[in-house]
C-alpha positions in Angstrom: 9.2 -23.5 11.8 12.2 -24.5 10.3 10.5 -25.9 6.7 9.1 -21.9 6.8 12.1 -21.0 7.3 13.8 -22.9 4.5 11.0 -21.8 2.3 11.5 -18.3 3.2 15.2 -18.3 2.1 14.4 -19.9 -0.7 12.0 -17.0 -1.9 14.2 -14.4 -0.8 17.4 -16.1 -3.2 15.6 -16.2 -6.6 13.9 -13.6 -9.0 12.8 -16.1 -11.2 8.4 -16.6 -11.1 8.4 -20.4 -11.8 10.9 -21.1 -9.0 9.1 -19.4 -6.4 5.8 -21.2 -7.5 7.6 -24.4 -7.2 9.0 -23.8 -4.0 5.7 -22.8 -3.1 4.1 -26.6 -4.4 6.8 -28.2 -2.3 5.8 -26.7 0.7 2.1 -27.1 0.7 2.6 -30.3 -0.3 4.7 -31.1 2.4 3.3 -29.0 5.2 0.7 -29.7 8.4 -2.2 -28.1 7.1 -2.2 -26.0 10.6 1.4 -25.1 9.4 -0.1 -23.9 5.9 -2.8 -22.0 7.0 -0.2 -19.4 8.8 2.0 -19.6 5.7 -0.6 -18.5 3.6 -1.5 -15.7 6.2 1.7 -14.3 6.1 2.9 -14.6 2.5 -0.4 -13.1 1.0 0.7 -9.8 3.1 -1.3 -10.6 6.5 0.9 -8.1 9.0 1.9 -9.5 12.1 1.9 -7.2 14.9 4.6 -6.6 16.9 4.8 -8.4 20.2 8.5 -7.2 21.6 9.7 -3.9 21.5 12.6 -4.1 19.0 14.9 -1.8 21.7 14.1 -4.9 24.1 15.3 -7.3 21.3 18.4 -5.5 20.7 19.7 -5.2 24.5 18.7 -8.9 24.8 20.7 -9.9 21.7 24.0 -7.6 23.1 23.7 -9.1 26.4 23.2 -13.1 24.9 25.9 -12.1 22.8 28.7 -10.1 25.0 28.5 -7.1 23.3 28.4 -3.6 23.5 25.7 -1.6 22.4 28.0 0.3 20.1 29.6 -3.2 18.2 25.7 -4.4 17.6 25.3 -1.0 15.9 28.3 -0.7 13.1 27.1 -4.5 12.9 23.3 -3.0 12.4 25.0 -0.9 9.7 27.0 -2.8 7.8 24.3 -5.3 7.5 21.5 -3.2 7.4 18.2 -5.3 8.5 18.1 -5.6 12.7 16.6 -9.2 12.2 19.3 -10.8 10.3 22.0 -8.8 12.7 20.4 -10.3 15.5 20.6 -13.5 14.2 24.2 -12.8 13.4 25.3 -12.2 16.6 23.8 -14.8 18.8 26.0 -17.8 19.6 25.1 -21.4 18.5 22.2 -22.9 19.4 22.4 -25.5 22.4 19.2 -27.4 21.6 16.8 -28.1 18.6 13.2 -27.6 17.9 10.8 -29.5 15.5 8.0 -27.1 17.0 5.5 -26.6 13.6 4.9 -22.9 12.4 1.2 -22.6 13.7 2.2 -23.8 17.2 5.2 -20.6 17.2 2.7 -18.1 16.3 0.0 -19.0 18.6 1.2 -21.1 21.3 5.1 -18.8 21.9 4.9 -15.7 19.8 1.3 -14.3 20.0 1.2 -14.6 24.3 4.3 -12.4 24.1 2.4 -9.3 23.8 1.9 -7.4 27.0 4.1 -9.7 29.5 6.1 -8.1 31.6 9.5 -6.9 30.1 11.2 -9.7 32.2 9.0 -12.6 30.8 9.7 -11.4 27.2 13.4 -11.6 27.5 13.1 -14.6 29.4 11.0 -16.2 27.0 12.7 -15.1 23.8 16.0 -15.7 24.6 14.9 -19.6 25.6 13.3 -19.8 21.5 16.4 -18.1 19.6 18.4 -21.0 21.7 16.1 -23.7 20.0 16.5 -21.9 16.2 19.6 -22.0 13.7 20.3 -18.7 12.1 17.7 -19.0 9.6 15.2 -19.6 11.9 16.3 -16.5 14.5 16.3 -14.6 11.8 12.2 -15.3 10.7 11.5 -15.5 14.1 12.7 -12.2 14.5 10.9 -10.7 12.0 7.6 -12.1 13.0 8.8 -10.6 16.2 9.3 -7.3 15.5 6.3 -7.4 12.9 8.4 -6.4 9.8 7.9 -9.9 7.8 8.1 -9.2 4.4 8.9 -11.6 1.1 9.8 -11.2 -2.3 6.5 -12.8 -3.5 3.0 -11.8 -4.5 -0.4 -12.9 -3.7 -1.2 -14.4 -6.8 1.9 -16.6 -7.0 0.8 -18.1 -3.6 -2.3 -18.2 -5.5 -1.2 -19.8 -8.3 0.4 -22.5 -6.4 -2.3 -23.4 -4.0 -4.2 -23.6 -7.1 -1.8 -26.3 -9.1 -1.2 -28.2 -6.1 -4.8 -28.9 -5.5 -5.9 -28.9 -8.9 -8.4 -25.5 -8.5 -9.1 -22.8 -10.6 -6.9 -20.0 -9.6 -9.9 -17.6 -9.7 -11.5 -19.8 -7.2 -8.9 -19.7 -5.2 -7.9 -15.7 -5.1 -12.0 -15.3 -4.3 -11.6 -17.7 -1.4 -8.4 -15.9 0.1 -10.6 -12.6 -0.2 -10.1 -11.3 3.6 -8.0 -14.4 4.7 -5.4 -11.9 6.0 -8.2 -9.7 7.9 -7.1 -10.1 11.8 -10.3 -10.7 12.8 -10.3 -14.6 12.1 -7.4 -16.5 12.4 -5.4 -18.7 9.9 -6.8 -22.5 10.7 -6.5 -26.0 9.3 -10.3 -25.9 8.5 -10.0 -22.1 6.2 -7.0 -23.5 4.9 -8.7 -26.7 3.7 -11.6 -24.5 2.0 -8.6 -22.8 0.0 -8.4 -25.8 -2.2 -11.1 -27.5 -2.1 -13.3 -28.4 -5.0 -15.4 -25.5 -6.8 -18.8 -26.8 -5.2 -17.6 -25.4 -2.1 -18.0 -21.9 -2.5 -16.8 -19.1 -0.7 -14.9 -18.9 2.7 -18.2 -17.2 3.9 -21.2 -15.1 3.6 -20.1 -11.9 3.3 -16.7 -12.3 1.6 -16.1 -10.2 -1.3 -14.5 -10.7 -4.7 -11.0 -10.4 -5.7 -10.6 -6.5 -7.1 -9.8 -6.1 -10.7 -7.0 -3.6 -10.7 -6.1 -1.1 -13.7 -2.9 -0.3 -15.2 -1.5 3.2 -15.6 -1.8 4.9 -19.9 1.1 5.7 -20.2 0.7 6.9 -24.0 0.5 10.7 -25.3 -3.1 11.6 -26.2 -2.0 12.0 -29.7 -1.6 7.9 -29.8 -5.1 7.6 -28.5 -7.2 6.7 -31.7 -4.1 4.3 -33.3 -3.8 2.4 -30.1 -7.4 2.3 -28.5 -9.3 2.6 -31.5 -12.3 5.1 -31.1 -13.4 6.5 -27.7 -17.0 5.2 -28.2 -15.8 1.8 -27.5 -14.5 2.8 -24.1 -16.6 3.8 -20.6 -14.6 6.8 -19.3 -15.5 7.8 -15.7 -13.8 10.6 -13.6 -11.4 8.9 -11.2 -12.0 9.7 -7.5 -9.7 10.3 -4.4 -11.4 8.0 -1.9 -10.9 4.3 -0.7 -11.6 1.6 -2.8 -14.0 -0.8 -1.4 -17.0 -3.6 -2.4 -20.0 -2.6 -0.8 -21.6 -6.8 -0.3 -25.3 -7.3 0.2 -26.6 -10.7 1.2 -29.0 -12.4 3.8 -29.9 -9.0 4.9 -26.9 -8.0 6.3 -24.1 -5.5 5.0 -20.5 -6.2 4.4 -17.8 -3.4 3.3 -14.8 -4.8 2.1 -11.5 -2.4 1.3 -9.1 -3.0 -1.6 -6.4 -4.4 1.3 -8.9 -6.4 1.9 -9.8 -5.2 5.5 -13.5 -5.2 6.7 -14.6 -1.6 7.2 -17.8 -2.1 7.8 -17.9 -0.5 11.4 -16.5 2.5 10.0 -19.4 3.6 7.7 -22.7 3.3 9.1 -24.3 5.2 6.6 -23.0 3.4 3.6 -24.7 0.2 5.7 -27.8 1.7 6.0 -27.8 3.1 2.3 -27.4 -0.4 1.4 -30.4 -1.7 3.0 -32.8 -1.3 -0.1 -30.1 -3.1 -2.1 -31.9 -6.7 -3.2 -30.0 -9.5 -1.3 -27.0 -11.0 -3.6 -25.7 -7.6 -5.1 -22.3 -6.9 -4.7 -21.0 -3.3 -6.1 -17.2 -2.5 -6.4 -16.9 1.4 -5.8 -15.4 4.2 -3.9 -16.2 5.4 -0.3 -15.8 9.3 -0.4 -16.8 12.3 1.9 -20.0 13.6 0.8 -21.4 17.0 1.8 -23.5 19.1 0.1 -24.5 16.8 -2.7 -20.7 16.6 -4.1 -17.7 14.9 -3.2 -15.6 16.0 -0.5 -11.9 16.7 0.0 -9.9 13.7 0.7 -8.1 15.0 3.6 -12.0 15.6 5.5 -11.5 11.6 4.9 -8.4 11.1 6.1 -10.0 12.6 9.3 -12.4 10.1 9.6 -10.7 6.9 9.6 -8.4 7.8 11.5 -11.2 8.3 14.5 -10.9 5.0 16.9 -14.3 6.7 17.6 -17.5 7.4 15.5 -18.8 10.6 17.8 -21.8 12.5 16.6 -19.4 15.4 15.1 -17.2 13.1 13.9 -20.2 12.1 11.6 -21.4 15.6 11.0 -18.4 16.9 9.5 -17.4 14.1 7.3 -20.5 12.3 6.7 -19.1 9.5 3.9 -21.0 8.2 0.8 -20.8 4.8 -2.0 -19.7 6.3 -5.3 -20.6 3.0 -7.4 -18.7 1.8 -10.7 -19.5 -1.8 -11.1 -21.9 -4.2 -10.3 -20.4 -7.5 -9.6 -23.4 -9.6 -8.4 -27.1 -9.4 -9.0 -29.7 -11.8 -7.1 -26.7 -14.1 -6.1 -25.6 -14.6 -9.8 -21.7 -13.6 -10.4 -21.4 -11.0 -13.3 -17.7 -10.7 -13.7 -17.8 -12.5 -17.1 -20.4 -10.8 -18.2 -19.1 -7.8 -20.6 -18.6 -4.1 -19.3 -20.6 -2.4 -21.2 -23.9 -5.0 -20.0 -22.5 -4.7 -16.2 -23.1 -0.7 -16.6 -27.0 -0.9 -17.7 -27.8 -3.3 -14.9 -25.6 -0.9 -12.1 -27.6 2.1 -13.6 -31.1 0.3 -13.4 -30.3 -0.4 -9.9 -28.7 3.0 -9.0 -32.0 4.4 -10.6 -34.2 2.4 -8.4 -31.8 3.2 -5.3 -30.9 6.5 -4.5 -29.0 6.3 -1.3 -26.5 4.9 -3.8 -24.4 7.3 -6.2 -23.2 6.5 -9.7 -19.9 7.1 -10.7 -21.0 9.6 -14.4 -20.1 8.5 -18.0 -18.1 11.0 -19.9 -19.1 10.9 -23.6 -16.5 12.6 -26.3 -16.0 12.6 -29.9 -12.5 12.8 -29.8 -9.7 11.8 -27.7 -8.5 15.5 -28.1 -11.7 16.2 -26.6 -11.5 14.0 -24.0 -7.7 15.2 -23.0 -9.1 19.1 -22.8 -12.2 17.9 -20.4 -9.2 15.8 -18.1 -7.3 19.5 -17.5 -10.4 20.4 -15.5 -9.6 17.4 -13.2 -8.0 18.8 -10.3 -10.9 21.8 -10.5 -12.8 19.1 -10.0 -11.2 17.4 -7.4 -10.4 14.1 -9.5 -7.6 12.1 -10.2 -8.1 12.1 -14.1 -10.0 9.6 -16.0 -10.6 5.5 -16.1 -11.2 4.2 -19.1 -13.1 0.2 -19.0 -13.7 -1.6 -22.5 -16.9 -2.2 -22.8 -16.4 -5.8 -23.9 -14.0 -5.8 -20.5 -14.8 -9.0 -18.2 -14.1 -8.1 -14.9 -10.6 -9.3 -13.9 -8.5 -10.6 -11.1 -5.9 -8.1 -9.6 -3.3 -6.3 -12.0 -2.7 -8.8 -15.3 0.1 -7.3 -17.9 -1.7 -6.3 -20.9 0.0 -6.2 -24.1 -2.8 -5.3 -26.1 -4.0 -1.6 -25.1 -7.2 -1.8 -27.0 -8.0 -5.0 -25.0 -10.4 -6.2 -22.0 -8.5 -4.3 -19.2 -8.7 -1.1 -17.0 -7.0 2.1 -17.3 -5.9 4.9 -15.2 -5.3 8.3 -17.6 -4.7 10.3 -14.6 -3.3 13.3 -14.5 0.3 14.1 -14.1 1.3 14.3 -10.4 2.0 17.4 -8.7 5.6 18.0 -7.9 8.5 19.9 -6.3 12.4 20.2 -6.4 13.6 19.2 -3.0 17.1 18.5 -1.3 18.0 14.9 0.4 18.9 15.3 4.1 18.5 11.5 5.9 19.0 8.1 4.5 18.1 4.6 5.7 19.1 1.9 4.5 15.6 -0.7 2.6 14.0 -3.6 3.0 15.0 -7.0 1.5 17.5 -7.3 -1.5 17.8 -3.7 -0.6 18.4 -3.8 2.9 22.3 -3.0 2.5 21.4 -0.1 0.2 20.3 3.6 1.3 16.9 3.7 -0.8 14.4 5.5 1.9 14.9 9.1 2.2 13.9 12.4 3.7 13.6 15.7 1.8 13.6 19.0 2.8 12.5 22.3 0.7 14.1 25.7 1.5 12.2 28.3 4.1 13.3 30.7 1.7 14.6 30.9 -1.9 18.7 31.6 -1.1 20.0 34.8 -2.6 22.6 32.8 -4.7 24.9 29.6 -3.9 27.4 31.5 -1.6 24.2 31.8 0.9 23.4 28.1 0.0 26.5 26.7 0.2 27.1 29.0 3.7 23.8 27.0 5.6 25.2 23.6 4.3 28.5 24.5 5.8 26.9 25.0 9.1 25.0 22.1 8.8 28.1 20.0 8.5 29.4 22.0 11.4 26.5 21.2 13.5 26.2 24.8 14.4 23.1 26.5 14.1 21.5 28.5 11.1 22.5 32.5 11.0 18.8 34.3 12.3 18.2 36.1 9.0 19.4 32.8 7.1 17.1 29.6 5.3 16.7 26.5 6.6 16.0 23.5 4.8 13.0 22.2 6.2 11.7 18.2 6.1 8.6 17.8 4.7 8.6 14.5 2.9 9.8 10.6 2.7 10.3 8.7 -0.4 11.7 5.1 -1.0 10.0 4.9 -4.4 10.9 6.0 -8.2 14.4 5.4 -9.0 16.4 2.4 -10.6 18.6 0.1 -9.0 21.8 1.5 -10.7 20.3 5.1 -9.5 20.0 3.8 -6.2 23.6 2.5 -6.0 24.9 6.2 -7.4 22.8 7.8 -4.1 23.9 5.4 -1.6 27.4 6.1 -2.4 27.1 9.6 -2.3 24.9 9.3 1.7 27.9 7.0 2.9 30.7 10.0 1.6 28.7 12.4 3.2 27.3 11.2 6.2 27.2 13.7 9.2 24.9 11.8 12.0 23.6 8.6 12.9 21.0 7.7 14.3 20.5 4.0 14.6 19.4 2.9 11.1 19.2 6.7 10.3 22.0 8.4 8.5 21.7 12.3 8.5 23.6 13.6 5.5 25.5 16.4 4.5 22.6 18.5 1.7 24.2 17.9 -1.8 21.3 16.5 -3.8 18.4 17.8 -5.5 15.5 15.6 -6.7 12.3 16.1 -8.5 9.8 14.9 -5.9 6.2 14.1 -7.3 3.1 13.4 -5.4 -0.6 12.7 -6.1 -1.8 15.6 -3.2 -1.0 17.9 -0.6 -2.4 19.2 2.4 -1.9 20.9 5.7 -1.1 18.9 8.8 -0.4 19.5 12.3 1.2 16.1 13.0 4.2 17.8 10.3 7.2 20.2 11.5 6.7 21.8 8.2 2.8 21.7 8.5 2.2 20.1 5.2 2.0 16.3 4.3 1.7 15.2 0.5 0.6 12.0 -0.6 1.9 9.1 -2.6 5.0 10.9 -3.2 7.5 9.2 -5.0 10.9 10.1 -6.5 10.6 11.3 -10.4 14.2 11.8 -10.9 17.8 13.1 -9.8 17.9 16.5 -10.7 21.7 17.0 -11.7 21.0 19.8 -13.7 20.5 21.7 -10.9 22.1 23.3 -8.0 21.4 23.5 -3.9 20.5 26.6 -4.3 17.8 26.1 -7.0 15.7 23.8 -4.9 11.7 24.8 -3.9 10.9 26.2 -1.3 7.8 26.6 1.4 6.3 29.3 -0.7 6.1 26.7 -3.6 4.6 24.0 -1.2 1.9 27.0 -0.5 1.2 27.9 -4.0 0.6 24.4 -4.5 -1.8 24.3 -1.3 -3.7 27.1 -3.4 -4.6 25.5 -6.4 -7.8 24.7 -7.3 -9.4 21.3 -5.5 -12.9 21.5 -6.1 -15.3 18.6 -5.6 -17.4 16.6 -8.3 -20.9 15.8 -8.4 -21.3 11.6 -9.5 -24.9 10.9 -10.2 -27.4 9.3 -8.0 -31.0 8.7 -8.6 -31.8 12.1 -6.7 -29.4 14.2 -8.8 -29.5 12.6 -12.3 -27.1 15.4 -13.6 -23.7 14.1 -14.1 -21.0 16.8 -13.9 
């Protein structure tokens, strides 16, 4: 525990790549392979679950401490991450413990969950007595089940691959599902991380790491100079459903998401489309509603994986289908080096000889003008916009930077997001290096377009007065969250404003008096009944401060609606029973 701790610090105190990879190398080197195992779990974004309620933790920590509940909280505050305050609070240790990461999680931490509220205090105070500050502090987190680190899979990739000598790629197909909680970390799957390339895979049914594409962010008029002509390009509508690899071998059926989760329960009709599939094929694709021969809304999707239960309606109503783009194994044989444009004729030849599965259509222009006037029809269509694949493209390993746009890489032209000017009325504080800084907001849209700023300004007045709205008057109603879109220095400019204007807290949550407007964009919206305001959008993300504007010029519910109302169509991909693309 406390050489994870010392490597957790150290990740968390530098930016730099190659000093993270070396702290990395030292670890490994030095840790029980048990010990490793776990830390690869975590630090390649495996999510421990909490095992303590974090209200428990906090009392526990006041009480150890000889606090009040009101001290803890300005200290909460000031510090802004419950884990570190906790840590910050407690008293000296009285003892040590040399206790190995692996034996924390599953001998202490992990038989936490479900005692008795007496046992967990009991139990936890006893550990954060055996830990220094560091160590309460990780402890805590794996606790609470908010672990996070400033590091991404491939670095721990990367360095599990220099330390043992392995090619990386090996490595990142290996670690494929290592974070799925339904096998835990062990010295054994550990040991198969780096060992030599005759070893193969983790198991039979693991997947491939996914080749990820970067966003075009060009104007259409820079097309031809930058990616040369469109007829060296495969351009396929982009759909709105999960990203998965669909994994056919010894007769059996694996489906893998893109978070690398096994969903195979979820879909038993993609599992039983998949049974004419010849053993060793692996397709990456998209899991989508499909009803009537075409593509289904999203939101019908939602719906279904969010049933703990597959009932016969549930099945009925969003019935889900394998929209495939890439064939990644054929008779055992791994294709990923093998170009783009060959990988699409064999993926047609066996969609043509298969027709439970569908094929993501080929659009064909002369032009990239021509192109950029068929992508306006996307949201008719119920797309996302276009991906464009090289067809000289091997397929890749997660999200490499590309300097050369013309290059072997993936692209997402999608379309530009659909957005709204909104007002900021609660603030908590981040995560990390920005866990002292209010990044994670709520916005709210007007019920009603004011008549002016007088009426604007009147409503925030009572707002700050905690008195509430006039009958006849607007509200500003919450409809969103957003932690994403702005800089650092733009971060810094908001978090000064929420501390001068604070009105309310509630535990990490500050509510604010309403004085800014942003541009909020999002990739969809929809109605929901879980949502005060009845709408939830998706992916939304902050496009900028809108200074130029006043209170009073924010949206309001009727623009949310008229958003509801545009077109969403559904598309048609091609499958061996409805050979017409779209």
């Amino acid at each position: 525990m406390k050489r994870f701790a010392r490597l957790f610090a150290e990740l968390d105190a530098t930016t730099a790549t190659s000093a993270k990879v070396d702290a990395l190398k030292r670890y490994f080197a030095a840790a029980a392979p048990r010990d490793a195992a776990w830390a690869v779990y975590f630090l390649a974004g495996g999510k421990p679950r909490q095992v303590v309620p974090i209200g428990l933790l906090g009392e526990l920590a006041c009480r150890i401490a000889g606090i009040d509940a009101w001290l803890f909280d300005a200290c909460y505050q000031a510090v802004g991450d419950f884990a570190e305050t906790v840590a910050h609070v407690l008293p000296p240790p009285a003892r040590e413990s040399d206790l190995g990461l692996a034996e924390w999680v599953e001998e202490r931490l992990l038989p936490l969950r479900g005692l008795a509220p007496e046992e967990q205090t009991g139990r936890v105070a006893s550990y954060w007595d055996e830990l220094d500050a560091a160590g309460r502090f990780l402890l805590n987190k794996l606790i609470g089940g908010g672990f996070r680190v400033g590091v991404s899979k491939l670095l721990v990739q990367r360095a599990l691959a220099e330390g043992a000598n392995v090619d990386a790629k090996l490595v990142a197909q290996r670690m494929m599902g290592y974070t799925d909680g339904r096998a835990s970390p062990s010295a054994e799957r550990y040991a198969q991380l780096t060992a030599n390339a005759e070893a193969g895979p983790l198991d039979l049914g693991q997947p491939y790491p996914f080749f990820l594409a970067h966003q075009l962010d060009i104007a259409p008029a820079d097309f031809a100079a930058k990616l040369a002509s469109p007829q060296d390009w495969i351009v396929e509508w982009k759909y709105d459903g999960i990203r998965a690899q669909l994994v056919r071998r010894a007769s059996q059926a694996w489906i893998w998401s893109r978070g690398e989760e096994l969903v195979t329960e979820r879909f038993p009709e993609i599992v039983a489309a998949a049974k004419p599939l010849p053993n060793g094929t692996v397709l990456d694709g998209e899991v989508v509603v499909w009803k009537d021969g075409k593509v289904a809304s999203f939101n019908l999707l939602q719906q279904r994986i969010g049933r703990k239960t597959l009932t016969k309606k549930v099945l009925a109503d969003a019935p889900v289908g394998f929209i495939a783009y890439d064939i990644l194994e054929l008779g055992g044989v791994d294709l990923r080096e093998r170009p783009q444009g060959e990988r699409r004729g064999l993926l047609e030849q066996l969609v043509a000889d298969h027709s439970a599965i569908h094929l993501s259509p080929v659009e064909t222009r002369a032009t990239w003008e021509a192109l950029a006037e068929l992508r306006r029809e996307s949201r008719a269509r119920g797309v996302e916009g276009f991906m464009l694949k090289h067809r000289q493209a091997r397929y890749g390993t997660g999200r490499r930077k590309q300097d050369d746009l013309a290059g072997g890489t993936w692209w997402k032209w999608k379309i530009d997001p659909l957005s709204v000017d909104c007002v900021l009325v609660y603030a908590q504080a981040g995560h990390g290096r920005r866990a002292s800084v209010y990044t994670d907001y709520t916005f709210a849209v007007w019920s009603r377009t004011p008549r002016d700023a007088a009426e604007a300004e009147a409503v925030v007045d009572a707002i700050a007065r905690r008195e509430p709205p006039a009958p006849e008057a607007p509200q500003l109603v919450a409809f969103a969250k957003a932690y994403s879109g702005l800089t650092d220095e733009e971060f810094k400019v908001v978090d000064r404003v929420i501390r001068q204007t604070t009105l309310e807290k509630f535990g990490p949550v500050r509510s604010v008096k309403p004085s800014l407007v942003f541009e909020l964009g999002f990739e969809g919206i929809n109605r929901s009944t879980r949502h005060k305001s009845g709408i939830a959008v998706r992916f939304p993300r902050m496009l900028r401060i809108r200074d130029d504007k006043s209170l009073h010029e924010a949206d309001t519910m009727q623009s949310l609606e008229a958003l509801l109302a545009l077109p969403h169509g559904p598309s048609s991909p091609t499958s061996a029973a409805d050979p017409m693309a779209p």
